[in-house]
N, C-alpha and C positions, 0 to 999 in steps of 0.2 A: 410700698412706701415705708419709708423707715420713720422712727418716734422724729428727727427733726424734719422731716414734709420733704428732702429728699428723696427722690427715688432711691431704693437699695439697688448696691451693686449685684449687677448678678441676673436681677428678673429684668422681663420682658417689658419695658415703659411704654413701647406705642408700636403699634405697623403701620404701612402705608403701603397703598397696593398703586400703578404707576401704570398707564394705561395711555394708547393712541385717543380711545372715545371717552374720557372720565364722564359725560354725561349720562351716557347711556349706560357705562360700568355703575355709576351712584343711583340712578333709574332700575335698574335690576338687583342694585341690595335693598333698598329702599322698600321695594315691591314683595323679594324673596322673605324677606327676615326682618322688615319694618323699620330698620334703620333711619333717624331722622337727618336731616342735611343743614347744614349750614356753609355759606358759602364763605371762601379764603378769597381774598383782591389778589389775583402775581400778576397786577399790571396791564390790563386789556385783554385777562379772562379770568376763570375762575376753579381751580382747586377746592376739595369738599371736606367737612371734617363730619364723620357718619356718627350718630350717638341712639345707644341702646332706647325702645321705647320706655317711657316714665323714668330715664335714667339722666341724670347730669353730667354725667362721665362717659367722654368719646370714648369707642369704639376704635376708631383708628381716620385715617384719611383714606382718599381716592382721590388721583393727581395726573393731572395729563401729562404725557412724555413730550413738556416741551420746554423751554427757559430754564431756567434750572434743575429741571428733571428732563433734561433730554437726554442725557446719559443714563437714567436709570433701566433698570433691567424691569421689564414686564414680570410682573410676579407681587405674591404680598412679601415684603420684607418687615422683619421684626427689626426692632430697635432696643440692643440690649445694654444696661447700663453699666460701665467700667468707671474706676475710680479716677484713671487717669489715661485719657485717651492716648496721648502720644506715645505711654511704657505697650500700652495694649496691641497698638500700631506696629510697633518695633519684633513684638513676641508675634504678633500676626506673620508675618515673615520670617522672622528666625522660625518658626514652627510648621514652614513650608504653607502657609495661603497667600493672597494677592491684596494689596491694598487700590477700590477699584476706584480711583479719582481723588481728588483733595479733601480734605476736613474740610468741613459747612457750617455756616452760624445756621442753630436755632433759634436764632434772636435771644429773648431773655432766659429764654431757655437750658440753654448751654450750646455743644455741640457735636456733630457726630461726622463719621466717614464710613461708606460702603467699602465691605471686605468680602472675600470667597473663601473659604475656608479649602484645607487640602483637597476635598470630596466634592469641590467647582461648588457650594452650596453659597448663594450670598445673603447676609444679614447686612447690619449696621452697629456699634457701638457707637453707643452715646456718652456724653461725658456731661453731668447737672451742672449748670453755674449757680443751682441754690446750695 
């Protein structure tokens, strides 16, 4: 986090791991590593956001592959912070990787879009709207 509560560009802000059974993926960190759970509403189920024990700060999510995440790719994906998503989008290509689907609101968040880098490896760049 940089001095204005922005995330800095550069580091790793959040992952999300993206899963057919997210109950039973958020049951199994839960249990392995003591992760606590808190449920997300996407509308007639429920998405998990996992946080360290005695800690206030998530962890990351576990998200079922389905409404909004049914595109995504099974796997944990990082979410890395750029200063401007659309210049980052552009170099993502010019630099030979794939842009995998459209830009997504993070709500107040900001917003980000899944990429594959030349070496097929997919992340996310995110872009703060703080």
């Amino acid at each position: 986090m940089s001095e204005s509560g922005k995330p800095a560009v550069g580091t790793v802000g959040w992952m999300d791991l993206t899963v057919k059974d997210a109950v039973a993926v958020r049951d199994f960190y839960w249990d392995v590593v003591g992760w606590t759970v808190s449920g997300i509403d996407m509308g007639g189920y429920e998405d998990f956001v996992m946080t360290p024990p005695g800690s206030e700060t998530p962890a990351g999510g576990i998200c079922h592959a389905r409404g909004p995440n049914a595109d995504m790719p099974t796997g944990w994906i990082v979410y890395i912070t750029v200063e401007d998503l659309d210049r980052s989008l552009e170099r993502v290509t010019a630099l030979g990787g794939k842009v995998r689907g459209k830009v997504r609101s993070a709500g107040p968040m900001g917003r980000f879009c899944v990429i594959e880098d030349p070496s097929g490896t997919v992340s996310a760049l995110f872009e703060s709207a703080k």
